[in-house]
C-alpha positions as CSV (number, residue, x, y, z in Angstrom):
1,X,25.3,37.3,2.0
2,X,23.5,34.5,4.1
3,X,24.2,31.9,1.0
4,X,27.9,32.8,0.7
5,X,28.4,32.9,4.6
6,X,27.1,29.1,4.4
7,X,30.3,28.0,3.0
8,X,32.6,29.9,5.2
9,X,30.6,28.2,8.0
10,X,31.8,24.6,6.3
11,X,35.0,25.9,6.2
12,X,36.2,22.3,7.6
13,X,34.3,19.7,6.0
14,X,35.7,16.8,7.8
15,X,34.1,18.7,10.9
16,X,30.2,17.0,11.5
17,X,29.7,19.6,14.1
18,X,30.6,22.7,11.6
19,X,28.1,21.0,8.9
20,X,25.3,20.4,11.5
21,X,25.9,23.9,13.0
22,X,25.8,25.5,9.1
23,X,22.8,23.4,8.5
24,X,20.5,25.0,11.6
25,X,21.6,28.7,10.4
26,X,20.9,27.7,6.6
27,X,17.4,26.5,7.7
28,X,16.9,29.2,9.7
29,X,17.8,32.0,7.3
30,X,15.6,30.2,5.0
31,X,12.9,30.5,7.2
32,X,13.3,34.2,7.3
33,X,13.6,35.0,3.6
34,X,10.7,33.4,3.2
35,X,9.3,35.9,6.0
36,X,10.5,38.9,4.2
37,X,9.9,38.2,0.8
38,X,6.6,37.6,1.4
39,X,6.1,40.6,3.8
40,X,7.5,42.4,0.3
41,X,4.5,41.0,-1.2
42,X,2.2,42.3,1.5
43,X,3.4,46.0,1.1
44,X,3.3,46.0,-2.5
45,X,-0.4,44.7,-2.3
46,X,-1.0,47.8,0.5
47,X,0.8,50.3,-1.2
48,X,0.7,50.0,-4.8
49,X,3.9,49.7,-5.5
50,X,7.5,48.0,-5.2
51,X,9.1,51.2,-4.4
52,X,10.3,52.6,-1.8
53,X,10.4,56.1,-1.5
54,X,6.9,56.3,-2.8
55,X,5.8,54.2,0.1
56,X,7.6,56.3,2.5
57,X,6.0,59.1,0.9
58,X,2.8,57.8,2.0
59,X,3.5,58.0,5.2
60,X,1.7,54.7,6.8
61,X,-1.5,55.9,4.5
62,X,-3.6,54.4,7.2
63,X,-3.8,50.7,8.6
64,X,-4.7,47.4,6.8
65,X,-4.4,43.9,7.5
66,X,-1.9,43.5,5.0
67,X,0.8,46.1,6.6
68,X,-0.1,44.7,9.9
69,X,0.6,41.4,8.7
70,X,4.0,42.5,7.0
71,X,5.0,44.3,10.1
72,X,4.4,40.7,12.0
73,X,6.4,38.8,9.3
74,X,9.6,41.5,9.2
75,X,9.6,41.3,12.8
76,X,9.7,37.1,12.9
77,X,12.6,37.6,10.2
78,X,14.4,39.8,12.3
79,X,13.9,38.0,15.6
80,X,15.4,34.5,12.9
81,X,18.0,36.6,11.3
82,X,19.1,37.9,15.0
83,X,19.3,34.8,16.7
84,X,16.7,35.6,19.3
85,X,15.1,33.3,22.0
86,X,14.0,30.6,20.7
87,X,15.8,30.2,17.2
88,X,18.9,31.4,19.2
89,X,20.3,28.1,19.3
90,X,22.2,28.4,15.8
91,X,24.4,31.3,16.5
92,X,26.3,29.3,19.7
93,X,26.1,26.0,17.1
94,X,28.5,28.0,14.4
95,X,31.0,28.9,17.1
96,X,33.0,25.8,15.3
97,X,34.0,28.4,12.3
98,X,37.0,30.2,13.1
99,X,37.3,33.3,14.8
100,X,37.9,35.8,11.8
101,X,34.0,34.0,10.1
102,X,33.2,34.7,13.7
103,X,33.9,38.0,13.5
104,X,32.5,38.7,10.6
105,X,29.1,37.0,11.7
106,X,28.6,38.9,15.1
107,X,29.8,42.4,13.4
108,X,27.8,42.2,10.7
109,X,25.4,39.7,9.0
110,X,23.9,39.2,12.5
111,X,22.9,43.0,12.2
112,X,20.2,42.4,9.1
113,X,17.5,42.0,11.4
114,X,17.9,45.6,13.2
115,X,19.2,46.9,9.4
116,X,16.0,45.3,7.8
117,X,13.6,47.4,10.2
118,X,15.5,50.4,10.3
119,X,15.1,50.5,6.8
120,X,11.6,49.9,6.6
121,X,9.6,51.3,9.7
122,X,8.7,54.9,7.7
123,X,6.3,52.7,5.9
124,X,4.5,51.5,9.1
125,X,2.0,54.0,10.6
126,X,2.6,54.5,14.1
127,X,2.6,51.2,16.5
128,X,2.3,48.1,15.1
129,X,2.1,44.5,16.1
130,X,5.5,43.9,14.5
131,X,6.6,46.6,17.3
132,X,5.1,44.8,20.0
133,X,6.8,41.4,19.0
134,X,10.0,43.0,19.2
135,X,9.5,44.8,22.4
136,X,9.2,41.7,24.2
137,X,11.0,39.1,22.7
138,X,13.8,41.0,22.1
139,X,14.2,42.2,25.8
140,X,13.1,38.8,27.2
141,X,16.0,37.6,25.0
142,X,18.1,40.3,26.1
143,X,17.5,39.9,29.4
144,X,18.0,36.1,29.5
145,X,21.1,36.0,27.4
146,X,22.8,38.5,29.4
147,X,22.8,36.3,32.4
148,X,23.6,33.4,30.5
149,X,26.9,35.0,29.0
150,X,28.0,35.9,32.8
151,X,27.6,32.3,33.9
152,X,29.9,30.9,30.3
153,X,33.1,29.8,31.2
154,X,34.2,29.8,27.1
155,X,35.2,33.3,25.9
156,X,33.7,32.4,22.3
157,X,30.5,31.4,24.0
158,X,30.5,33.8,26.2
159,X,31.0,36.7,23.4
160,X,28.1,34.4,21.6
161,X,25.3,35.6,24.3
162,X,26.7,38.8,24.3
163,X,25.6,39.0,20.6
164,X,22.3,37.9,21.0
165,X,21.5,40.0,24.0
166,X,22.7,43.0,22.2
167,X,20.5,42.1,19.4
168,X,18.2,41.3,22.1
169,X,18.5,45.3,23.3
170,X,18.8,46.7,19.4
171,X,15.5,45.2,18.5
172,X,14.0,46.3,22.0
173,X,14.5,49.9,21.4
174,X,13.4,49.4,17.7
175,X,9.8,48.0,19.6
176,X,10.6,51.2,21.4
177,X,10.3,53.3,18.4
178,X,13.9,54.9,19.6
179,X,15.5,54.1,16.1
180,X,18.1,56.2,16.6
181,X,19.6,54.8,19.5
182,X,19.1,51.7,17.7
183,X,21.0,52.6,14.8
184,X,23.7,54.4,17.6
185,X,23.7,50.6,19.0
186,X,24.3,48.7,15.6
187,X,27.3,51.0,15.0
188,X,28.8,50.6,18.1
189,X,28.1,46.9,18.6
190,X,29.6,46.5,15.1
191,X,32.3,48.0,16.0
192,X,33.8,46.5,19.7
193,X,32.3,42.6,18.5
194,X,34.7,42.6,15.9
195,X,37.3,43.8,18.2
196,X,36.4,41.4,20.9
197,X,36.6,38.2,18.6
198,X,39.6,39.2,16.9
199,X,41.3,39.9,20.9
200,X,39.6,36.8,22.5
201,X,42.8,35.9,23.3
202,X,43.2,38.3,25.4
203,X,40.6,37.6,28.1
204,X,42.4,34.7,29.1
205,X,45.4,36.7,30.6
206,X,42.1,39.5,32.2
207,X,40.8,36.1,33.9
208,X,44.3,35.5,35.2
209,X,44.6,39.0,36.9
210,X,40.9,39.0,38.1
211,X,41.7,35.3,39.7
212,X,41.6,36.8,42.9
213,X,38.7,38.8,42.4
214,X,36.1,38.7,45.6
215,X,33.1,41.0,44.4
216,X,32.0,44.4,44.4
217,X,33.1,46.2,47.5
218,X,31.0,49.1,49.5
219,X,32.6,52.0,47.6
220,X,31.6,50.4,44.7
221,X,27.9,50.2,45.3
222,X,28.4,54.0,46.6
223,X,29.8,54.7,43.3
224,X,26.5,52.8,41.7
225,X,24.1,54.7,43.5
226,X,25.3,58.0,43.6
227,X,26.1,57.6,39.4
228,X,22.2,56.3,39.7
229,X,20.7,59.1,41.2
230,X,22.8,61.9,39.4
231,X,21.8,60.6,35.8
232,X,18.2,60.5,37.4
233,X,17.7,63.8,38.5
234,X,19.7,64.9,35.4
235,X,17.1,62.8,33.0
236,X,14.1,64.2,35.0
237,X,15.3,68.0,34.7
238,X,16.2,67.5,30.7
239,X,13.6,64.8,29.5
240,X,14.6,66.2,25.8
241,X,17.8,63.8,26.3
242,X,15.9,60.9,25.7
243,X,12.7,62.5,23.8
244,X,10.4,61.9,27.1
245,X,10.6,58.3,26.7
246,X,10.3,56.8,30.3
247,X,11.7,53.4,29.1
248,X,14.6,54.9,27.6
249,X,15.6,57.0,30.6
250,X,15.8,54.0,32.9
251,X,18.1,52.6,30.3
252,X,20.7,55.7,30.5
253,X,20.9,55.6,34.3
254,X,21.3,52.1,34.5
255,X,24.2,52.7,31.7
256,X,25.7,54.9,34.1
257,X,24.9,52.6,37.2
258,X,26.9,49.9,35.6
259,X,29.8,51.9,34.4
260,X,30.6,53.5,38.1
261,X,30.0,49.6,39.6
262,X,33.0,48.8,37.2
263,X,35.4,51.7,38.8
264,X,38.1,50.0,40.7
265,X,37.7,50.1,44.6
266,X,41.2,50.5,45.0
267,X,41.8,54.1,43.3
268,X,42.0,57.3,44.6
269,X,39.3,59.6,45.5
270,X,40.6,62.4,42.8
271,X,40.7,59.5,40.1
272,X,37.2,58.1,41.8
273,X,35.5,61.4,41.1
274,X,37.0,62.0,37.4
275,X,35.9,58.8,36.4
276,X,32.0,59.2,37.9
277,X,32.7,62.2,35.8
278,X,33.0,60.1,33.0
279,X,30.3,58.0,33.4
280,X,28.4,60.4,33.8
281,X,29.0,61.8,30.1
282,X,27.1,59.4,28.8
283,X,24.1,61.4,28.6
284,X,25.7,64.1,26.8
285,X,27.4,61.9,24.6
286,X,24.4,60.3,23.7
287,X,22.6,63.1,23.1
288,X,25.3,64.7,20.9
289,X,24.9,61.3,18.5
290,X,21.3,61.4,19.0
291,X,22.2,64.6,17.2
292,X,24.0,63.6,14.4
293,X,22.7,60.4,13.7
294,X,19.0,61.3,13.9
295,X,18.9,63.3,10.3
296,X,19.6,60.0,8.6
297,X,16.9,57.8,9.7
298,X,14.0,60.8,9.9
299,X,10.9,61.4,12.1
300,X,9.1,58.6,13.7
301,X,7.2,61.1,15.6
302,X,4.0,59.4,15.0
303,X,4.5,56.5,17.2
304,X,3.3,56.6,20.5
305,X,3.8,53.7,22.9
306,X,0.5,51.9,24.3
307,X,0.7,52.1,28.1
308,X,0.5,48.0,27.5
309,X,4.0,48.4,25.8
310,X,5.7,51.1,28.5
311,X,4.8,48.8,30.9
312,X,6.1,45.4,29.3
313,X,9.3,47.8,28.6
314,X,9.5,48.8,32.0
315,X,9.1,45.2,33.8
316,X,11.7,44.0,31.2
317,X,14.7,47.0,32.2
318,X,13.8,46.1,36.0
319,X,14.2,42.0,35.2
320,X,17.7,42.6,33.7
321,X,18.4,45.2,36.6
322,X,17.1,42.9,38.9
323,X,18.8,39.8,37.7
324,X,22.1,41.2,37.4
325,X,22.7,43.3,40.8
326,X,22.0,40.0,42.4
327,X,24.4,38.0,40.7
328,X,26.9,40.8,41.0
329,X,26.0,41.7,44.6
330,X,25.4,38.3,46.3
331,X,27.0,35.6,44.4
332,X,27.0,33.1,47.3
333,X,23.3,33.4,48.0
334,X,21.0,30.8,47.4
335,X,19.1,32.1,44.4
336,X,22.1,33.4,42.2
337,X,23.4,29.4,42.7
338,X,20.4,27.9,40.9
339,X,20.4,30.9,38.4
340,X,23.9,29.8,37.6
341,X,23.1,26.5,37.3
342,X,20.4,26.8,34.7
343,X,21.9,29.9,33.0
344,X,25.3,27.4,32.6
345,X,23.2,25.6,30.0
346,X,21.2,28.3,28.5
347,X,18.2,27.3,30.2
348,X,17.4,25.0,27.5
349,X,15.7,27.0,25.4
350,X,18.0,25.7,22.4
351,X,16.7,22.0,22.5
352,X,13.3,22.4,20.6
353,X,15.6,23.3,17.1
354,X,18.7,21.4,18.2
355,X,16.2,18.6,18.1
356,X,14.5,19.5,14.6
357,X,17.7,20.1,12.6
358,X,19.0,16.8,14.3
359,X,16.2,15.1,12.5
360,X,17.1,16.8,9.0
361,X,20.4,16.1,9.7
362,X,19.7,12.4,9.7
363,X,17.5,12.6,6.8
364,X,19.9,14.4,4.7
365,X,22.8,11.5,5.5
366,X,25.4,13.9,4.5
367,X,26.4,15.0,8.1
368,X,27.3,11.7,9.2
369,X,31.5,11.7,8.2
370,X,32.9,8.4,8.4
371,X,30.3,6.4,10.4
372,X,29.9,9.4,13.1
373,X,26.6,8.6,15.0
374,X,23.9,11.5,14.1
375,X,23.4,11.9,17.9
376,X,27.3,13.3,18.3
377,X,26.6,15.7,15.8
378,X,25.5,19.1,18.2
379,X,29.0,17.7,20.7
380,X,32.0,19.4,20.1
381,X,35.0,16.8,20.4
382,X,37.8,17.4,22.7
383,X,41.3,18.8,21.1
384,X,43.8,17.0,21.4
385,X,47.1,17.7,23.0
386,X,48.7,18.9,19.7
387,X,45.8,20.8,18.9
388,X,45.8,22.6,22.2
389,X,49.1,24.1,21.7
């Protein structure tokens, strides 16, 4: 899949930008074959055997440095294949394909990291170090990228850090050992990224009606914290929702926090009330796909989270919660304006492999079109008038 995507990356040859951008994702899927096949090699050597149901049926059969050193490479491949902090740089670089490979990129090939462990973690017994990498680089990512994306002023871009943040948040809960709401989350983030590339157009004409937009009102943070403390009290009376898991909890009510922040001041307190309603049924609804989902991917019942990793979980949910109630709350304030200014640019954590695959780039001498100067290759060129109609 990654080999034949490579050429709908170069879809426009002419393009130095497209080639350099489908040279960082080729090196960096390269990279993380190379991870799994030779975490492949590790389980066979552990287990025996190349196949998989027998090592399932084994059950973890104990620890080893070789399955803890094939749950560290699997996790590295997925953190590569899922454009996470710091190799997150190629996903925004092959925003110069057109929006249908775009789709197809963010709604499914971008998934093979989350698909890879969900696949695979039955042959891992209990918590692993491959857990723990995910559990923090994927909610550091998810947290960062998430207030990136609100500072992007592109809609492509902006749907770009949404991608990796969700990826971010899918290989968190993996970490997590929740691989059902993980799988839930592929599903779904399948699902509306497609949508949202495909209607991209669209949020031009939402930013047009939201021009006048002046921030969340009182009734809105009323709205917040009263969803807040409802899906609280509901969580602590049924735990069973989210299988006791304190991390995963937090995550629920500040689901339902966010979706009563987003109910419009301006409605009526009948509508008001039917829509905290709604919000609301989240928990349910989660725990009725919890449901039906969970027979497909079997037990993990054997993991339990070191207090080291609830805690990491923990600090991470209250960073994002943190980060984004200011930014929502008190735009103006000194703080959210220099978070703004280095989440415009993505903090910079992309330099490091814009810098490396600039070098290849060079040394390869087959990205440099018609005299272009290697250093323009990561700068998208203005479109011209014609092109802009």
């Amino acid at each position: 899949m990654s080999l034949s995507f490579h050429h709908l990356l170069t879809l426009y040859p002419q393009r130095a930008a497209a080639n350099a951008a489908a040279l960082q994702k080729f090196i960096i899927s390269r990279v993380g074959d190379v991870c799994v096949l030779s975490a492949v090699l590790l389980l066979q050597h552990h287990y025996g055997t190349f196949y998989l149901p027998e090592m399932m049926a084994g059950g973890g059969a104990g620890q080893s440095l070789a399955l803890q050193s094939a749950s560290v490479l699997l996790a590295i491949a997925a953190l590569l294949k899922c454009a996470q902090l710091p190799v997150h740089g190629w996903l925004l670089r092959v925003m110069e394909a057109p929006t249908p490979v775009s789709a197809l990129l963010h709604a499914g090939i971008i998934n093979l990291g989350g698909f890879l462990w969900l696949r695979l973690y039955p042959v891992f017994d209990g918590f692993t170090p491959g857990h723990g990498i995910l559990l923090v680089v994927g909610g550091v990512t998810a947290v960062v990228a998430a207030l990136v994306m609100m500072t992007q002023s592109s809609v492509k871009h902006s749907l770009a850090w949404s991608t990796s943040a969700q990826m971010g948040f899918m290989l968190f809960e993996i970490g997590l050992g929740a691989y059902t709401l993980a799988f839930l989350h592929l599903l779904a983030h399948s699902l509306y990224k497609a949508h949202s590339f495909l209607a991209s157009s669209r949020t031009v004409v939402a930013s047009h009606l939201l021009a006048g937009y002046a921030g969340v009102e009182r009734v809105q943070v009323i709205n917040g914290v009263l969803a807040a403390v409802v899906a609280a009290v509901i969580l602590w009376a049924v735990p069973a929702l989210v299988e006791g898991k304190l991390v995963l909890g937090t995550l629920l009510v500040l689901a339902c926090t966010a979706a009563a922040l987003g109910i419009p001041a301006w409605v009526k307190a009948p509508v008001r009330v039917s829509l905290l309603l709604c919000t609301l049924m989240l928990l349910p609804l989660y725990s009725l796909l919890h449901a039906l989902l969970s027979p497909a991917l079997g037990s993990a019942s054997n993991l339990v989270l070191p207090l080291a990793a609830q805690v990491a979980g923990l600090v991470i949910v209250a960073a994002l919660a943190a980060g984004s109630l200011m930014i929502l709350l008190k735009p103006q304030s000194r703080v959210s304006q220099a978070l703004h200014h280095y989440c415009c640019e993505g903090l910079g954590l992309d330099l490091p492999l814009n810098r490396v695959s600039a070098a290849l780039a060079r040394k390869t001498r087959g990205l440099s079109l018609s005299g272009a100067k290697p250093t323009n290759l990561y700068k998208v060129n203005p479109l011209s008038s014609g092109e802009r109609s």
